[in-house]
Structures are given as C-alpha cells and as structure tokens.
C-alpha positions as CSV (number, residue, x, y, z in Angstrom):
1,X,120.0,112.3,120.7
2,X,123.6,113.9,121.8
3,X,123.8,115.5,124.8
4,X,127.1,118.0,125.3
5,X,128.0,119.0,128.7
6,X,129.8,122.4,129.2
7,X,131.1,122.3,132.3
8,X,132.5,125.3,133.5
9,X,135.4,125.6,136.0
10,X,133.5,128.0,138.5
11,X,130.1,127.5,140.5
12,X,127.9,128.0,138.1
13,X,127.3,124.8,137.2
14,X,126.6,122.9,133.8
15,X,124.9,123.9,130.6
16,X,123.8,121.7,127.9
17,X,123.3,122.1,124.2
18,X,121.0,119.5,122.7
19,X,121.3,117.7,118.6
20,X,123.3,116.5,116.3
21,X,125.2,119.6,115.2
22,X,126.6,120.3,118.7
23,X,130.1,118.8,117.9
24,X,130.5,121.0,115.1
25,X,129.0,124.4,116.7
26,X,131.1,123.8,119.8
27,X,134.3,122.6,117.6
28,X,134.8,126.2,116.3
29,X,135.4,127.1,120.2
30,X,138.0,124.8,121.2
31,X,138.5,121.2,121.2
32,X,135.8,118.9,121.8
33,X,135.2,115.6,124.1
34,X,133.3,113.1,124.7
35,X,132.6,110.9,127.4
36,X,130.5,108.1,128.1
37,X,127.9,108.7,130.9
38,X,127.1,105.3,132.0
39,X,127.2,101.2,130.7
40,X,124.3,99.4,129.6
41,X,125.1,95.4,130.2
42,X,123.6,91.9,130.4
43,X,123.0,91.2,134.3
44,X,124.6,87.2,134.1
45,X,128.2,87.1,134.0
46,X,128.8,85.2,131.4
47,X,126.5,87.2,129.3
48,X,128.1,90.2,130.7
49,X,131.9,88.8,129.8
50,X,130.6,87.6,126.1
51,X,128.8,90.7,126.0
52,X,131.9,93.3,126.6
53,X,134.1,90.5,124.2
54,X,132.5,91.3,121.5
55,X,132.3,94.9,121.6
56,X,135.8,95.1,122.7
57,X,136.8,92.7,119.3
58,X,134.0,94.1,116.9
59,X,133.1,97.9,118.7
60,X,130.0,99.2,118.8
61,X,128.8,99.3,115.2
62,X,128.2,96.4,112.7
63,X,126.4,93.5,112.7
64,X,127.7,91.7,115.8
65,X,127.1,94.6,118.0
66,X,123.3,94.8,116.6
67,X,123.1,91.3,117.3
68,X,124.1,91.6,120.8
69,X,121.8,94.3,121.1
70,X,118.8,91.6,120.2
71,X,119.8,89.4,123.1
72,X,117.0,88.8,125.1
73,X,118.3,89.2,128.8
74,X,118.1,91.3,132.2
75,X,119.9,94.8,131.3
76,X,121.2,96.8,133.7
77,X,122.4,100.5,133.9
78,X,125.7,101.4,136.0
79,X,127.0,104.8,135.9
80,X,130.6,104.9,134.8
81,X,132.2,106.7,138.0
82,X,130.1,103.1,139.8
83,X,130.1,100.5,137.2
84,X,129.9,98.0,140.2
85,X,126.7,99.7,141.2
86,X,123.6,99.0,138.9
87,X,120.9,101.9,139.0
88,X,118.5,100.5,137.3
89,X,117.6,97.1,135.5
90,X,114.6,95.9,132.5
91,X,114.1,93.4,130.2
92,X,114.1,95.4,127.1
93,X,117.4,97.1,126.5
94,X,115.5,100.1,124.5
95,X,113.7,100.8,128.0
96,X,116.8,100.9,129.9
97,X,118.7,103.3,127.2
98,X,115.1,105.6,127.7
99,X,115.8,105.6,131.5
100,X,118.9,107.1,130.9
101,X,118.3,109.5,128.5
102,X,115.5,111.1,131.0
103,X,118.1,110.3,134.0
104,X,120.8,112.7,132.2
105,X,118.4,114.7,130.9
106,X,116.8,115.6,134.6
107,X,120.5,115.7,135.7
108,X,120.9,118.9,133.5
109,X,118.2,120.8,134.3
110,X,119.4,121.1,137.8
C-alpha cells in the first residue's frame, strides 16, 4: 500500500490519498516526492552492517534483497528523523512492516 502525504505549508495539517495510482493523479499537479518514513533492520550489528551492504550494493529489489528479507532475526523499526531510536522490535519482519503501516496510518488520521 502507498501512502502520499500532502503537506501543506499552513496549519491545517496533512492529508493523505491512499493506492497505487496516487503518483500519477498527484503528478498532473506538480512534482512529486517520496520519502521514506522509517528503517526496518536486523537488531545485531553485524547483521545490521551485512544487512545495509547488501542493499546498498544490490538495492532493494532482486533476489539478494528477498533473501535478506528471509533472515530469521530480531527486526527492529526506527523512524528516519531517530534511526538511533528503535520503536518497536519482532521476530517476523512482515509483523514489524504491519506495525508501521497501522503506526503511519494512525499518524494520518490525526
């Protein structure tokens, strides 16, 4: 699921336009971007250091990033303005991206 964040310069807040085809509706307004709302990485340090290697070498998509998505470790959440500060932790990786889905989702409503 995309989530797009119109954030507007006065008080009012932020709005938020769920799916897929947000990019493209909000493309025909201006220029669009997007920014990552938090990291999801191995608790060890080691695991942490291979873990951020590889994705820096092979990004995000292919077989080595699915791989490292299998590993079977403590994940932790960090928001990206605290990436020193973990928010929340879980042994299945799928359970921590589900936390922060409902995080940013309860973020929005408010």
């Amino acid at each position: 699921m995309n989530i797009t964040v119109i954030t507007h310069d006065g008080a009012s807040g932020s709005r938020a336009i769920r799916g897929a085809d947000s990019r493209l509706l909000l493309s025909a307004v201006g220029p669009v971007r997007t920014r990552r709302a938090s990291y999801i990485w191995p608790y060890g340090q080691l695991q942490r250091l291979a873990f951020r290697a590889l994705r820096f070498v092979f990004d995000g998509e292919g077989k080595v990033a699915a791989w490292t998505r299998t590993w079977r470790t403590l994940w932790t959440v960090r928001w990206v303005n605290r990436p020193d500060r973990i928010v929340f932790a879980n042994l299945n990786r799928e359970t921590c991206l589900k936390w922060e889905r409902e995080r940013l989702s309860r973020r929005m409503k408010q």
